[in-house]
Backbone and ligand atoms as CSV (ligand in chain L), in Angstrom:
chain,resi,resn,atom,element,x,y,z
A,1,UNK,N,N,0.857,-1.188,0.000
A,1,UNK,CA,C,0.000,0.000,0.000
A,1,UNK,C,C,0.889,1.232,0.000
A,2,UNK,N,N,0.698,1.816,-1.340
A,2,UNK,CA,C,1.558,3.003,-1.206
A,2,UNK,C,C,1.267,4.110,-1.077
A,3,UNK,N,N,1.076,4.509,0.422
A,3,UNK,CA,C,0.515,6.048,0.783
A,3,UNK,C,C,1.755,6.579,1.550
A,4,UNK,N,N,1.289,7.927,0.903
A,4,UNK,CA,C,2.113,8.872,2.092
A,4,UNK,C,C,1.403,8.684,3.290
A,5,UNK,N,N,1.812,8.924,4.422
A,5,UNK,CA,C,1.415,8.867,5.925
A,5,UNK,C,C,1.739,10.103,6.543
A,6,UNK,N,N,0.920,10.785,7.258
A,6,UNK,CA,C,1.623,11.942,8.164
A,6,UNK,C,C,1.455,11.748,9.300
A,7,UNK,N,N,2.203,12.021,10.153
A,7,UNK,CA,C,1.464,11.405,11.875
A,7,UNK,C,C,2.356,12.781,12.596
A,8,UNK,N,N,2.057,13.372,13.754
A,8,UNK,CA,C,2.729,14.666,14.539
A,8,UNK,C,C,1.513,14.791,15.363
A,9,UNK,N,N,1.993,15.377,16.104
A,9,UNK,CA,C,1.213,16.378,17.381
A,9,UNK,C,C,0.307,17.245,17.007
A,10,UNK,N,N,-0.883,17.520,17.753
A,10,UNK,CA,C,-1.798,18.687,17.118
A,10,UNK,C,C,-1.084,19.703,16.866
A,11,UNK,N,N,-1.498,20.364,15.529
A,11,UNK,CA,C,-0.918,21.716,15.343
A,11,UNK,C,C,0.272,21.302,14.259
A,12,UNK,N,N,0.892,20.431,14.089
A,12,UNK,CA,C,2.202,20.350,13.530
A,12,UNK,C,C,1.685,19.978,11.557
A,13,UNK,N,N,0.667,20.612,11.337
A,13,UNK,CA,C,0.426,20.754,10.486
A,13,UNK,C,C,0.158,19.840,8.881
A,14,UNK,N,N,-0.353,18.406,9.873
A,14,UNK,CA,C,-0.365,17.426,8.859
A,14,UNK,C,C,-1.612,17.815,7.760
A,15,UNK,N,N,-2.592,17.779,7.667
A,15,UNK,CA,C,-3.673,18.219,7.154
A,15,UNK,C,C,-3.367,19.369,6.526
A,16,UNK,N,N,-2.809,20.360,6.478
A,16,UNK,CA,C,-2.347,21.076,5.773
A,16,UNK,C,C,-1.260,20.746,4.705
A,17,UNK,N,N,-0.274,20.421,5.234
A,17,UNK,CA,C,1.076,19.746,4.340
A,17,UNK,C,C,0.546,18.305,3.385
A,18,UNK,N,N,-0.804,17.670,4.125
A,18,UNK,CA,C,-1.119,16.383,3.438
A,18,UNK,C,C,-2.023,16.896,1.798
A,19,UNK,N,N,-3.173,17.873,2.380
A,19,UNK,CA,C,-3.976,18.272,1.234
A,19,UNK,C,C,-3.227,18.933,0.469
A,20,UNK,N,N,-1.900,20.237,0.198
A,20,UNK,CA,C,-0.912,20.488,-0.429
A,20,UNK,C,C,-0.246,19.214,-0.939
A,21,UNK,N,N,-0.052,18.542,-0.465
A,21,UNK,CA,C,0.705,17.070,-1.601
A,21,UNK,C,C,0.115,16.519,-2.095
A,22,UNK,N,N,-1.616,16.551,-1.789
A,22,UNK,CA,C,-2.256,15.460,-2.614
A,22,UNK,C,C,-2.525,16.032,-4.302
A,23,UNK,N,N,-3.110,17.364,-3.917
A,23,UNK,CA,C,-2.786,18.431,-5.297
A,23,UNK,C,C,-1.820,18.329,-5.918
A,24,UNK,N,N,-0.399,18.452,-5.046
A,24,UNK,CA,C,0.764,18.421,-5.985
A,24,UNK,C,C,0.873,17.835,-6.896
A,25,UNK,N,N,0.408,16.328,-6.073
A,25,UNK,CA,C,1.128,15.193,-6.832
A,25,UNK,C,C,-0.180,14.135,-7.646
A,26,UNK,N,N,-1.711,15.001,-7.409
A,26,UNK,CA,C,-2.873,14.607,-8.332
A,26,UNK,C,C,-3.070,13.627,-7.288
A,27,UNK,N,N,-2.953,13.311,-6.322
A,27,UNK,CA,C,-3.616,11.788,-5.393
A,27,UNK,C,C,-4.493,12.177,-4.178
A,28,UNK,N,N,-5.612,11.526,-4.431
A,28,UNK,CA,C,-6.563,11.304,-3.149
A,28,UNK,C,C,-6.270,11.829,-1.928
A,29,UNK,N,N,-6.709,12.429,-1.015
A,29,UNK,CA,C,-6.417,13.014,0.222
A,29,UNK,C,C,-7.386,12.598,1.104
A,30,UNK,N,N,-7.046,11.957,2.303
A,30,UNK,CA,C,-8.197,11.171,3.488
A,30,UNK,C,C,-7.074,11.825,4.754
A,31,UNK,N,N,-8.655,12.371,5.037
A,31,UNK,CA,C,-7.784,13.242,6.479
A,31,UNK,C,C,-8.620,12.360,7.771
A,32,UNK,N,N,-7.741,11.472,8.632
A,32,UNK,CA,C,-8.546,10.321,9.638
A,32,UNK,C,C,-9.684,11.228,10.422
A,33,UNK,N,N,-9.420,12.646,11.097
A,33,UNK,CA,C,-10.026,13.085,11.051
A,33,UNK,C,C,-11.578,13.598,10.789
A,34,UNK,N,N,-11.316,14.316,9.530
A,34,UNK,CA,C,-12.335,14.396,8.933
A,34,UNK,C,C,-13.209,13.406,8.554
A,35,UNK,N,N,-12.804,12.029,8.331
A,35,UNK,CA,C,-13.985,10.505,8.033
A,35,UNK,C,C,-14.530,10.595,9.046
A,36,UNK,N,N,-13.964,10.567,10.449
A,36,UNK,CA,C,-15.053,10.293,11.882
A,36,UNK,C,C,-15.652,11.487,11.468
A,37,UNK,N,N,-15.642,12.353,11.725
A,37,UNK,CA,C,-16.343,13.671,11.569
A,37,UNK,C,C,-17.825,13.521,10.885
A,38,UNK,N,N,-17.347,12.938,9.397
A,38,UNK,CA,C,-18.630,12.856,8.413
A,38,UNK,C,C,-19.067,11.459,8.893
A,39,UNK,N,N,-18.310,10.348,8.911
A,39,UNK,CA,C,-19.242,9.371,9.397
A,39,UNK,C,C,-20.226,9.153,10.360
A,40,UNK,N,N,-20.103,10.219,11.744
A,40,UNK,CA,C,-20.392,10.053,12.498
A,40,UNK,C,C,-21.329,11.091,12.642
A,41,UNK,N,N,-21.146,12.287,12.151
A,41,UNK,CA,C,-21.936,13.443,11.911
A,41,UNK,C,C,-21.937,14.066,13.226
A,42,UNK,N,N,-20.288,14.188,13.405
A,42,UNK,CA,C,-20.388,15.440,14.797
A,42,UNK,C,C,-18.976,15.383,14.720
A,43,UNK,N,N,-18.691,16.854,15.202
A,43,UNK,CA,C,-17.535,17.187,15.372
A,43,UNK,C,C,-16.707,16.588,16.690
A,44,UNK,N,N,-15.192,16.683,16.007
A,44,UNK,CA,C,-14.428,15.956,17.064
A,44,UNK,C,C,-14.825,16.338,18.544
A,45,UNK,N,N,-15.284,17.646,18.844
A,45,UNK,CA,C,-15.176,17.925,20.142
A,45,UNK,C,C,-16.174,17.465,20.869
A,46,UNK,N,N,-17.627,17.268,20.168
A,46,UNK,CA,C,-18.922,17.286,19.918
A,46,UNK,C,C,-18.823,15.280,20.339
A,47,UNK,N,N,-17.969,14.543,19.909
A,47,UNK,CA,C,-17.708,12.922,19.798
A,47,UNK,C,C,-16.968,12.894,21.332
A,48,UNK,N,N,-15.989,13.874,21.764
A,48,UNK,CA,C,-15.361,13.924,22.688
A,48,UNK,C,C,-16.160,14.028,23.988
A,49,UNK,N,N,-17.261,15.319,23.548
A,49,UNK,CA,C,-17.874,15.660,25.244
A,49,UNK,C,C,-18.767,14.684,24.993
A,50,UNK,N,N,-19.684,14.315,24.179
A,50,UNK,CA,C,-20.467,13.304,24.335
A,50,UNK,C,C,-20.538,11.720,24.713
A,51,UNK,N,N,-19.007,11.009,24.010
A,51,UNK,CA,C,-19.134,9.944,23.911
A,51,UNK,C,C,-18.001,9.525,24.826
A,52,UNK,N,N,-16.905,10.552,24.940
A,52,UNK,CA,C,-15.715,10.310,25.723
A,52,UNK,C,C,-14.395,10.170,24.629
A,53,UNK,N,N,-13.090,10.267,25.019
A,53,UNK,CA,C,-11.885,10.126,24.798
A,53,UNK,C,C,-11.892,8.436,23.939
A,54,UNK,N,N,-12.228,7.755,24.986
A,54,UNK,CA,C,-12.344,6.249,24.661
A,54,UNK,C,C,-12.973,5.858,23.063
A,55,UNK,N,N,-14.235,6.229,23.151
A,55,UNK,CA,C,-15.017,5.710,21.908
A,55,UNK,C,C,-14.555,6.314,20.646
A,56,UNK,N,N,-13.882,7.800,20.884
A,56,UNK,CA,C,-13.208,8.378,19.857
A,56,UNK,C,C,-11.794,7.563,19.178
A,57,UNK,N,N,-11.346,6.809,20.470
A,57,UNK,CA,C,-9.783,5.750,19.884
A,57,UNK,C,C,-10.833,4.507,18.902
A,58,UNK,N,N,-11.711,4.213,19.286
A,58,UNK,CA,C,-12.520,2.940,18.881
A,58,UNK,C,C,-12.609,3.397,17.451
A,59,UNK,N,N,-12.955,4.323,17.282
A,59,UNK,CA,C,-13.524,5.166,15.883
A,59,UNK,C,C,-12.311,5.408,15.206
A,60,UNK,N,N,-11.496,5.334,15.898
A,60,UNK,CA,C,-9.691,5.575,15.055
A,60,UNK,C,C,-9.388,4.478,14.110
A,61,UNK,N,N,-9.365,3.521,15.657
A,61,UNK,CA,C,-8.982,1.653,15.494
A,61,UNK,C,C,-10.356,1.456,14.049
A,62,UNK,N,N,-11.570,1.241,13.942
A,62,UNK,CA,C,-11.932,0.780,13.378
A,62,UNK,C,C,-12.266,1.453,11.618
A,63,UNK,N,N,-11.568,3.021,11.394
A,63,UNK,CA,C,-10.668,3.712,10.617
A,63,UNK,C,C,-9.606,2.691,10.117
A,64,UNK,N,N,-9.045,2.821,10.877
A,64,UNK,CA,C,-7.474,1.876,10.565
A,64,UNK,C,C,-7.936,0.170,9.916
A,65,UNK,N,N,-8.905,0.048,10.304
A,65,UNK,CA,C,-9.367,-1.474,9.901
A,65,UNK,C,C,-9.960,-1.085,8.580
A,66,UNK,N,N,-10.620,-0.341,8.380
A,66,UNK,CA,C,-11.324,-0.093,7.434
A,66,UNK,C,C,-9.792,0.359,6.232
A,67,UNK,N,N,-8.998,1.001,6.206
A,67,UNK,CA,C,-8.057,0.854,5.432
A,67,UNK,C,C,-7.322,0.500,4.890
A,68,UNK,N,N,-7.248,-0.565,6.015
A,68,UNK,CA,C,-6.237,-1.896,5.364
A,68,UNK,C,C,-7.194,-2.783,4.664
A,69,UNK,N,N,-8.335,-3.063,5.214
A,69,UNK,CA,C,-9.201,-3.876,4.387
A,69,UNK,C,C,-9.278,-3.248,3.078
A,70,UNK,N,N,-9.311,-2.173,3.216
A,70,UNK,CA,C,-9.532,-1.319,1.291
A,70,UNK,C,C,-8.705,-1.480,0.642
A,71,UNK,N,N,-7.286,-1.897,1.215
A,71,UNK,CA,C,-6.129,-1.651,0.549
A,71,UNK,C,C,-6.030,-0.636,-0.204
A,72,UNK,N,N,-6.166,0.444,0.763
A,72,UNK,CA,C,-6.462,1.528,-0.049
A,72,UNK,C,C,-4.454,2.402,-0.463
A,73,UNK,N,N,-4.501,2.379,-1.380
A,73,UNK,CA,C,-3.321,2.697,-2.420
A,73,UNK,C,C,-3.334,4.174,-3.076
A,74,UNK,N,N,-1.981,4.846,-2.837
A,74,UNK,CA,C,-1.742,5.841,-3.511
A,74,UNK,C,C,-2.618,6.826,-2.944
A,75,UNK,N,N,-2.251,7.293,-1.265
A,75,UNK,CA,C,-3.110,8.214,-1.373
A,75,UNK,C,C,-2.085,9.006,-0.505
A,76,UNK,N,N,-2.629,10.493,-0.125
A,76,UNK,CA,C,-2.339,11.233,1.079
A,76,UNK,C,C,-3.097,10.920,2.054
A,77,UNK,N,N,-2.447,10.812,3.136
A,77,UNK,CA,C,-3.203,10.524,4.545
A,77,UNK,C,C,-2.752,11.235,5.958
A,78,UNK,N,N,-3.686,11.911,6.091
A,78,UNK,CA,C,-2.824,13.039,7.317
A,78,UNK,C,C,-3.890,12.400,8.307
A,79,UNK,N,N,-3.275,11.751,9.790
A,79,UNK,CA,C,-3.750,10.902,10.722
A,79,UNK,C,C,-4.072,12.239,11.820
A,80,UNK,N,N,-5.126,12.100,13.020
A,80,UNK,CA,C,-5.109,13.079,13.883
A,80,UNK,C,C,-4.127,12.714,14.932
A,81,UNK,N,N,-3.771,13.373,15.897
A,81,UNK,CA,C,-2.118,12.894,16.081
A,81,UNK,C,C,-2.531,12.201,17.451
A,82,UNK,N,N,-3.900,11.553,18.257
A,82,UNK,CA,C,-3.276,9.866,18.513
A,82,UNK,C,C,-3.412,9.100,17.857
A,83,UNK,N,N,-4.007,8.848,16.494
A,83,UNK,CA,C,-3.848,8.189,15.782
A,83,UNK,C,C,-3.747,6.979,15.641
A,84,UNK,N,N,-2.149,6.996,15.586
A,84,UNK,CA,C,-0.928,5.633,15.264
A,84,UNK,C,C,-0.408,5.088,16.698
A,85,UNK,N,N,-0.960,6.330,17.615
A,85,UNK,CA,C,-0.595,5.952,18.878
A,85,UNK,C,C,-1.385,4.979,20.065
A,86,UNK,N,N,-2.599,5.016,19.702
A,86,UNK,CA,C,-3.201,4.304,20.012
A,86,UNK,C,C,-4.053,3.217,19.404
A,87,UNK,N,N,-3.387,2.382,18.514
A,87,UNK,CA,C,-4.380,1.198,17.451
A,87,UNK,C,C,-3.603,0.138,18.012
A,88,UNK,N,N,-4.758,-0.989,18.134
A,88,UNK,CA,C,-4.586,-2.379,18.693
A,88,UNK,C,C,-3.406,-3.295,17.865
A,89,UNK,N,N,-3.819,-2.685,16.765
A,89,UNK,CA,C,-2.703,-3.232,15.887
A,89,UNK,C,C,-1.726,-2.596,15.116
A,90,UNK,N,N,-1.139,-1.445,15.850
A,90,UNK,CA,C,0.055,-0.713,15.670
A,90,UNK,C,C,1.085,-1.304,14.696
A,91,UNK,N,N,1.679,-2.637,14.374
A,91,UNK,CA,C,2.882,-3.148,13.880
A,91,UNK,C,C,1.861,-3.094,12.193
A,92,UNK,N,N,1.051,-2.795,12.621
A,92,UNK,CA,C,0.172,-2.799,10.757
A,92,UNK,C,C,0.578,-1.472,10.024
A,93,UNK,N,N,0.932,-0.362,11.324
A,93,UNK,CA,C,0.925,0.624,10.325
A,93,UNK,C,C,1.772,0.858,9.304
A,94,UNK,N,N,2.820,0.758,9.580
A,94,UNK,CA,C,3.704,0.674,8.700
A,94,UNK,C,C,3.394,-0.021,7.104
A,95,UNK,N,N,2.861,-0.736,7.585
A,95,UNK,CA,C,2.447,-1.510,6.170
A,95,UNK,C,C,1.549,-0.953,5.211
A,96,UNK,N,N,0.951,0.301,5.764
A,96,UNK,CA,C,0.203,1.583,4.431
A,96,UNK,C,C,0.921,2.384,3.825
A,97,UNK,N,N,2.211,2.662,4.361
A,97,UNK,CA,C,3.066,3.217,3.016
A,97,UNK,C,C,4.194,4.032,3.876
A,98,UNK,N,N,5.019,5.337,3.284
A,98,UNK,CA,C,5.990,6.089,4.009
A,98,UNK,C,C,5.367,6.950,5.080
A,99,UNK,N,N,5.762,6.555,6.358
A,99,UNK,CA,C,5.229,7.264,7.283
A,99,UNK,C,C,6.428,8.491,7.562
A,100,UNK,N,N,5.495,10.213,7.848
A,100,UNK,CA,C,6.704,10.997,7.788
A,100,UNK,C,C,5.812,11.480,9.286
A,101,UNK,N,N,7.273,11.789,9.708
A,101,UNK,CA,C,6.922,12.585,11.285
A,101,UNK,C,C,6.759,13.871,11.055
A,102,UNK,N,N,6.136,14.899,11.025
A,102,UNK,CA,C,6.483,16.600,10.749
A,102,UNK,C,C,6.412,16.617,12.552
A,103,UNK,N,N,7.898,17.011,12.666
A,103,UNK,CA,C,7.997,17.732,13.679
A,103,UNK,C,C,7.941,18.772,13.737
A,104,UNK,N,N,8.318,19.692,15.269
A,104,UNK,CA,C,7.927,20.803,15.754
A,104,UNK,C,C,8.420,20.929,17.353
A,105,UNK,N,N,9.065,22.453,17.411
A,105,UNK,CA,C,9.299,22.514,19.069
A,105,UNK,C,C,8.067,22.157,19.853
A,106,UNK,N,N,7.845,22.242,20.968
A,106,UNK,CA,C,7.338,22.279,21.861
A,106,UNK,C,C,6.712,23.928,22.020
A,107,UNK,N,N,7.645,25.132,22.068
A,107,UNK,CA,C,7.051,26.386,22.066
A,107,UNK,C,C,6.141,26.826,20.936
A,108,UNK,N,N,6.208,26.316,19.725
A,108,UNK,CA,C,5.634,26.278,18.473
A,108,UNK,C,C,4.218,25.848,18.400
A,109,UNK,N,N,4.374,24.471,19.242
A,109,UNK,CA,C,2.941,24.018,19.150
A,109,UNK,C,C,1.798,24.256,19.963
A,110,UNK,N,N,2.540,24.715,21.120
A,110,UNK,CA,C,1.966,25.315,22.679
A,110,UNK,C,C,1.077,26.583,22.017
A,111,UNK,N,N,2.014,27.534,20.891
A,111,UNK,CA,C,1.340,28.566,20.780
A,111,UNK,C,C,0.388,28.251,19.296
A,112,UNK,N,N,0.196,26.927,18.828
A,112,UNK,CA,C,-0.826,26.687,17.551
A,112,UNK,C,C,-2.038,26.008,18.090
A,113,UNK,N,N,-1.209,25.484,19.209
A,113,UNK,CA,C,-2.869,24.946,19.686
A,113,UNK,C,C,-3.768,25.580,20.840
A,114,UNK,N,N,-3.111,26.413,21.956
A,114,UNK,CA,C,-3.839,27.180,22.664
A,114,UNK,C,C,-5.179,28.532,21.985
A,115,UNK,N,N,-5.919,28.037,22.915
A,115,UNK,CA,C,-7.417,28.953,22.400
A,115,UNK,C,C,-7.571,28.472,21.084
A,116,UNK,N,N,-7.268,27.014,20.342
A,116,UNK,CA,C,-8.178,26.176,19.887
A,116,UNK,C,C,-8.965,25.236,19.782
A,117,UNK,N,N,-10.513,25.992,19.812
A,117,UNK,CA,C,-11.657,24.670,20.797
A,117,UNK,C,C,-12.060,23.924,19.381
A,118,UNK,N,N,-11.489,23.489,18.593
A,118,UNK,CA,C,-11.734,22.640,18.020
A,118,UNK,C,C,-10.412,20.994,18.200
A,119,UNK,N,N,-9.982,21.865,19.240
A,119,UNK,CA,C,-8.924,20.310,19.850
A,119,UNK,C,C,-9.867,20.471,20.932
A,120,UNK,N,N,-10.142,19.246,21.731
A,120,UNK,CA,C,-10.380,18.855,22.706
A,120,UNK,C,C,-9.301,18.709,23.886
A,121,UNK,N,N,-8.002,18.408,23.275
A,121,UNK,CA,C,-6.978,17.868,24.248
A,121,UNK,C,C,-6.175,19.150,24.241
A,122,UNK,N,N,-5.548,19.749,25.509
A,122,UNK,CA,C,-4.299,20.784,25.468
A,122,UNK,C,C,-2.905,20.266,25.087
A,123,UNK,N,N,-2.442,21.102,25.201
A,123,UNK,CA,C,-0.808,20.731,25.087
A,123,UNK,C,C,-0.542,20.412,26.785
A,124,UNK,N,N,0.476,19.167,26.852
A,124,UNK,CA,C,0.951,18.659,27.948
A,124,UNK,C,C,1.840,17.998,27.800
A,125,UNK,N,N,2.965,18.552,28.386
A,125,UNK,CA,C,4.497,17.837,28.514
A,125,UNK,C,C,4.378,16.251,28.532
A,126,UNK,N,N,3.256,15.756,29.135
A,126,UNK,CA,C,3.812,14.267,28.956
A,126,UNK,C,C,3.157,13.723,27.687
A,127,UNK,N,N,2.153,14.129,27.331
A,127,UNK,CA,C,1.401,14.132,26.481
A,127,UNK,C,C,2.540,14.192,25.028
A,128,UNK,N,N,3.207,15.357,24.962
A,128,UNK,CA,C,4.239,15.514,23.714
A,128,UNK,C,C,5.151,14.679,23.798
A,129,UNK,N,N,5.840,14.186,25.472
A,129,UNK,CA,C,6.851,13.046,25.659
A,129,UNK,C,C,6.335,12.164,25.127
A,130,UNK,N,N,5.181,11.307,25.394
A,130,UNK,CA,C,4.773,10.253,24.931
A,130,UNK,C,C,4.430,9.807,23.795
A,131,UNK,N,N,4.067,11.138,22.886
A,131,UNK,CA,C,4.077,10.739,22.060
A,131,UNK,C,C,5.091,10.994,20.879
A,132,UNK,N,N,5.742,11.917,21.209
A,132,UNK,CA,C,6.840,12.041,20.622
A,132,UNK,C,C,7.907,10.131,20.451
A,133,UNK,N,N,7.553,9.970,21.474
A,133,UNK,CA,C,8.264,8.609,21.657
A,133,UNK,C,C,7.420,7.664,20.463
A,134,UNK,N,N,6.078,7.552,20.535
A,134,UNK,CA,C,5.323,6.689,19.632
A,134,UNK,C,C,5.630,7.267,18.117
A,135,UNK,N,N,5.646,8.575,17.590
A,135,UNK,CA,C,5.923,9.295,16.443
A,135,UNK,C,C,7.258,8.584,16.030
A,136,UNK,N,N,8.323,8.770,17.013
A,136,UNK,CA,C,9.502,8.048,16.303
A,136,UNK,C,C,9.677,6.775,15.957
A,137,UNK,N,N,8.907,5.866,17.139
A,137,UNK,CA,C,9.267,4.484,16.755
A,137,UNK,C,C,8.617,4.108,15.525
A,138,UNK,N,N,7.525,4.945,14.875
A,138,UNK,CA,C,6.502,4.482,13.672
A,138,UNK,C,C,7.262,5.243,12.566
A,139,UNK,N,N,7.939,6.317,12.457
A,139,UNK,CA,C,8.153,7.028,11.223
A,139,UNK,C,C,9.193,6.449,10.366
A,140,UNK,N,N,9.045,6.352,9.179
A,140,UNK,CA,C,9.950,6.192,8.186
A,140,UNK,C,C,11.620,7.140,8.373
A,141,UNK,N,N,10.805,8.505,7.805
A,141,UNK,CA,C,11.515,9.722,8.452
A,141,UNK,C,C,10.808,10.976,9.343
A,142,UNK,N,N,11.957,11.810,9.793
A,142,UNK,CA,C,11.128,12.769,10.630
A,142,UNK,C,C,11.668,13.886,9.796
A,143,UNK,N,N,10.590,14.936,9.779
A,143,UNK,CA,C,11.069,16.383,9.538
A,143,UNK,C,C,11.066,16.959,10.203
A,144,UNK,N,N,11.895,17.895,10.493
A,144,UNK,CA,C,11.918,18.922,11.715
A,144,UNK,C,C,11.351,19.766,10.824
A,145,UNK,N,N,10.444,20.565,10.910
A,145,UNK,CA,C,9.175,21.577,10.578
A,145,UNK,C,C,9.460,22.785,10.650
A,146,UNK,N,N,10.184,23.228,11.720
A,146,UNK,CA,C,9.885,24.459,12.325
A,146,UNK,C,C,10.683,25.382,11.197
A,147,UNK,N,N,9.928,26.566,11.310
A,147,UNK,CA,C,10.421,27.876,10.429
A,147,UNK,C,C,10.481,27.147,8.855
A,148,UNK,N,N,9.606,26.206,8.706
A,148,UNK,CA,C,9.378,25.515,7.216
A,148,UNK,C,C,8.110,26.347,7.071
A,149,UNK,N,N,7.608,26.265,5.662
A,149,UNK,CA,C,6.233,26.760,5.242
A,149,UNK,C,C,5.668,25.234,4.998
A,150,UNK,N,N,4.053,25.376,4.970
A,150,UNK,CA,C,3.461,23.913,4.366
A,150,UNK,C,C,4.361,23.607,2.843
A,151,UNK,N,N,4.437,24.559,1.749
A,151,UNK,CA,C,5.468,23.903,0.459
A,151,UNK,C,C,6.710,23.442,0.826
A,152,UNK,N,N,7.486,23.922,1.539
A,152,UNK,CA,C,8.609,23.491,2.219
A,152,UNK,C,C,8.521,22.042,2.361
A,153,UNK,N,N,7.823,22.225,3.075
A,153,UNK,CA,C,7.225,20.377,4.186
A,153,UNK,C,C,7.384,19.583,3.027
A,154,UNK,N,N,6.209,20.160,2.296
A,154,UNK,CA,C,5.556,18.950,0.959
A,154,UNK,C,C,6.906,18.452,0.489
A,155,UNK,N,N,8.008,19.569,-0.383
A,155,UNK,CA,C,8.630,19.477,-1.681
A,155,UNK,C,C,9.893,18.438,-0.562
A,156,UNK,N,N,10.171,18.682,0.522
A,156,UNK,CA,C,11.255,17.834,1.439
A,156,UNK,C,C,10.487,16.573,1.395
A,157,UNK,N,N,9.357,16.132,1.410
A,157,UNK,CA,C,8.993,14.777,1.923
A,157,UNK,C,C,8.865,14.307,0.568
A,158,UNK,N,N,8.838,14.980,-0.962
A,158,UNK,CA,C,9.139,13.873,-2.153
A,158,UNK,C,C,10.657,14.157,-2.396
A,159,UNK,N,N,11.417,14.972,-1.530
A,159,UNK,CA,C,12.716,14.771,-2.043
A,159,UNK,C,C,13.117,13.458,-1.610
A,160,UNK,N,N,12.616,13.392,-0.057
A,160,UNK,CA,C,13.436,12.062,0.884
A,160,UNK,C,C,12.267,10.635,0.417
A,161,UNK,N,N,11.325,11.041,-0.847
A,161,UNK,CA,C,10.792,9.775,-1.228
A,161,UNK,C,C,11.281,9.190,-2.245
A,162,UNK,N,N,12.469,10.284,-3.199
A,162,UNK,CA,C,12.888,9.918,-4.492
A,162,UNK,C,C,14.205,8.700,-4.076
L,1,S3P,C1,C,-5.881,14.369,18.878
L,1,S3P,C2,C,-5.556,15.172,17.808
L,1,S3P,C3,C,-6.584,15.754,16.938
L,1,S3P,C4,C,-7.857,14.924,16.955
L,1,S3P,C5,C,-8.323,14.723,18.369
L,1,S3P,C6,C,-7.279,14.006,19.230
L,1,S3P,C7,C,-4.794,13.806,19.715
L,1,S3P,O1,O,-6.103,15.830,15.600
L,1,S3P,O2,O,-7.662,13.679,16.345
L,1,S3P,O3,O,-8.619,15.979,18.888
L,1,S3P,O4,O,-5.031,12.846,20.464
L,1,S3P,O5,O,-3.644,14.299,19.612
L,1,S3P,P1,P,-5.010,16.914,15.090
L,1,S3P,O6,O,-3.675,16.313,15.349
L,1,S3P,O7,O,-5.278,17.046,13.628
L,1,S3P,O8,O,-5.256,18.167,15.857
């Protein structure tokens, strides 16, 4: 399965850098995101206060099932960033295509995601430890992001695909 993959921390700008490459490069764009969203017909925050943290990973996990079963090929895929971090069957991911980390400081993201209520979750030191830790062990490569533009991002992640 040959997809690009994006996986990072809220704010670190996958969904942006993903829909810019899918244009670039003419291919499909599935933001994990946005499917719960329309499938479910409520917004992330809206799935969050209602249903809980929990049922929202369920809705991830059974995302992730639903993709591999499609074998779905050749696409952009910008993941919401627990994502990859929390699926039952984590050692699968890899197997949908180049996974890229877009990194980002810590001061960077503190100030992209504060006073936005369309995250549910804040920024939290262990929260970025932890998953910073899950981001690396899954990525192909990592980009360090910062003081990049979204074209930046894009045109580096088909350089390090050529
Ligand atoms: C989450 C990140 C969000 C979204 C949800 C949970 C997380 O996506 O999936 O609010 O656990 O980090 P973005 O990374 O696109 O903000």
């Amino acid at each position: 399965m040959n997809n690009i993959i994006l996986v990072g921390f809220m704010g670190s700008g996958k969904s942006s850098v993903g829909r810019f490459l899918s244009q670039r490069l003419n291919l499909p764009f599935l933001d994990t995101d946005q499917v719960i969203e329309q499938d479910s017909n409520l917004t992330i925050p809206e799935l969050f206060n209602i249903y809980g943290e929990k049922y929202f990973r369920l809705l991830e996990n059974q995302l992730f099932e639903d993709i591999i079963e499609q074998k779905l090929s050749n696409y952009v895929i910008a993941t919401g960033g627990g994502f990859p971090c929390y699926l039952k069957r984590r050692e699968k991911f890899k197997s949908l295509g180049d996974v890229f980390y877009l990194r980002n400081s810590k001061k960077e993201l503190i100030n992209r995601v504060k006073n936005d209520s369309n995250r549910p979750l804040k920024f939290k030191i262990n929260l970025f430890n932890q998953r910073e830790f899950c981001y690396n062990s899954i990525a192909d490569q990592v980009i360090n992001c910062e003081f990049m533009t979204v074209e930046d991002v894009a045109e580096e992640i088909l350089f390090r695909r050529e």
